[in-house]
C-alpha positions in Angstrom: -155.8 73.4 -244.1 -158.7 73.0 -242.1 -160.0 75.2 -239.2 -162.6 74.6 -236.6 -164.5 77.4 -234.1 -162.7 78.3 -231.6 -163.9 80.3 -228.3 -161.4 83.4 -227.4 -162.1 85.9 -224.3 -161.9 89.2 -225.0 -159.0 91.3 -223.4 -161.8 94.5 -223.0 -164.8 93.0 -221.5 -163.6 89.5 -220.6 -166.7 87.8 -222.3 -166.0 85.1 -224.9 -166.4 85.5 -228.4 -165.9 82.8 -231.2 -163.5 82.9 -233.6 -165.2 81.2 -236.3 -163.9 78.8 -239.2 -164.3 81.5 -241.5 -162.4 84.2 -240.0 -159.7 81.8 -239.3 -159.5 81.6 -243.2 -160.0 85.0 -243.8 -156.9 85.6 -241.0 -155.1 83.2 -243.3 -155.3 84.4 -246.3 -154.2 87.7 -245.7 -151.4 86.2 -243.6 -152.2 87.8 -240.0 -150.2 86.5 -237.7 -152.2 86.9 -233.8 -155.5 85.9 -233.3 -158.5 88.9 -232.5 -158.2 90.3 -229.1 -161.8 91.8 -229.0 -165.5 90.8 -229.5 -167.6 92.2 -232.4 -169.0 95.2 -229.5 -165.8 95.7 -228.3 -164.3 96.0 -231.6 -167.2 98.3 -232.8 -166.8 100.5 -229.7 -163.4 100.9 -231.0 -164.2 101.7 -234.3 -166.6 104.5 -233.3 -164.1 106.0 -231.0 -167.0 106.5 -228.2 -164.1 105.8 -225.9 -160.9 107.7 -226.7 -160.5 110.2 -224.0 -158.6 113.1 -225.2 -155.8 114.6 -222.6 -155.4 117.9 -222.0 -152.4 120.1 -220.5 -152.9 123.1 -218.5 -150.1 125.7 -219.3 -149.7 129.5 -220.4 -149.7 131.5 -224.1 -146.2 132.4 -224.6 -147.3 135.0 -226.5 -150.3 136.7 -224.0 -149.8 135.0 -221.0 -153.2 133.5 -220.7 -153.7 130.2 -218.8 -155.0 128.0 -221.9 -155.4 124.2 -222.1 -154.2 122.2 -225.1 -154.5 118.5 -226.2 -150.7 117.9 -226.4 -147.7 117.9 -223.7 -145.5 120.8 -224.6 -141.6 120.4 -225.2 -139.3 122.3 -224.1 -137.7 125.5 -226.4 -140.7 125.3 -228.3 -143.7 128.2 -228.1 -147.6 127.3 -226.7 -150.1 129.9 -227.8 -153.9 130.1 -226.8 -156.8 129.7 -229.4 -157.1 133.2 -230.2 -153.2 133.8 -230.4 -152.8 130.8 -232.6 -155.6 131.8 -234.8 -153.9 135.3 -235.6 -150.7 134.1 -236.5 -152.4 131.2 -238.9 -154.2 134.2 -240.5 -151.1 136.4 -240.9 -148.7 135.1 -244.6 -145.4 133.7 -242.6 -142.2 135.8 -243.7 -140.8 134.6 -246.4 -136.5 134.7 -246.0 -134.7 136.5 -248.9 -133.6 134.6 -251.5 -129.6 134.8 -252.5 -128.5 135.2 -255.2 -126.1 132.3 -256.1 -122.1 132.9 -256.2 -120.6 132.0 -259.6 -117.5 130.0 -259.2 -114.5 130.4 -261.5 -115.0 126.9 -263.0 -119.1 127.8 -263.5 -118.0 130.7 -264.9 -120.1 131.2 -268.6 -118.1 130.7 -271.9 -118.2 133.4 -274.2 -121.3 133.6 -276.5 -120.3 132.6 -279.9 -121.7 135.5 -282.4 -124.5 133.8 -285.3 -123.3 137.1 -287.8 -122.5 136.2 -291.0 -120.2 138.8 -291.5 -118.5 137.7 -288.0 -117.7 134.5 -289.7 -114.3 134.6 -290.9 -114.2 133.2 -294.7 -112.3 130.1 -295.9 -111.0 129.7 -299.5 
């Protein structure tokens, strides 16, 4: 199959990049199915994550009360703490629940050990 340059505009910056020969092989080859969306710098600004923009929610500690942000949107039924409150509990060993101990049932129930005394073996002639 043969592939010829072909000039794409980038979706970021709107400036045209070329899709070379090559990298249509290479897209190929390892069976890719769409065709890149952004130019080398956009791609690199990507990569370096310069541009993610983390989001952060204003709400209060369940457990103190204190107005805290935190880089998540909080559920419903489920507990926001602070820094300092999270930190406390992360350094505290969680509770561990008793074990049980399991029920026997009649038909797990154990056989009766079988004695290995010679003179418990009754004799044969």
């Amino acid at each position: 199959m043969e592939f010829s340059d072909r000039v794409l505009k980038c979706i970021d910056c709107g400036a045209e990049f070329v899709f070379t020969a090559g990298e249509q092989l290479f897209f190929y080859d390892k069976q890719f199915k769409n065709d890149p969306k952004h130019c080398k710098q956009c791609k690199a600004k990507r990569a370096s994550g310069s541009s993610r923009v983390r989001t952060e929610t204003r709400t209060s500690c369940s457990q103190c009360g204190e107005e805290t942000t935190v880089p998540f949107k909080p559920t419903q039924g489920r507990p926001v703490l602070c820094r300092s409150c999270f930190q406390k509990q992360m350094g505290q060993p969680k509770p561990v629940p008793e074990a049980k101990a399991p029920e026997i049932r009649d038909s797990e129930a154990k056989a009766p050990e079988i004695s290995m005394d010679p003179e418990a073996i009754p004799e044969t002639n």
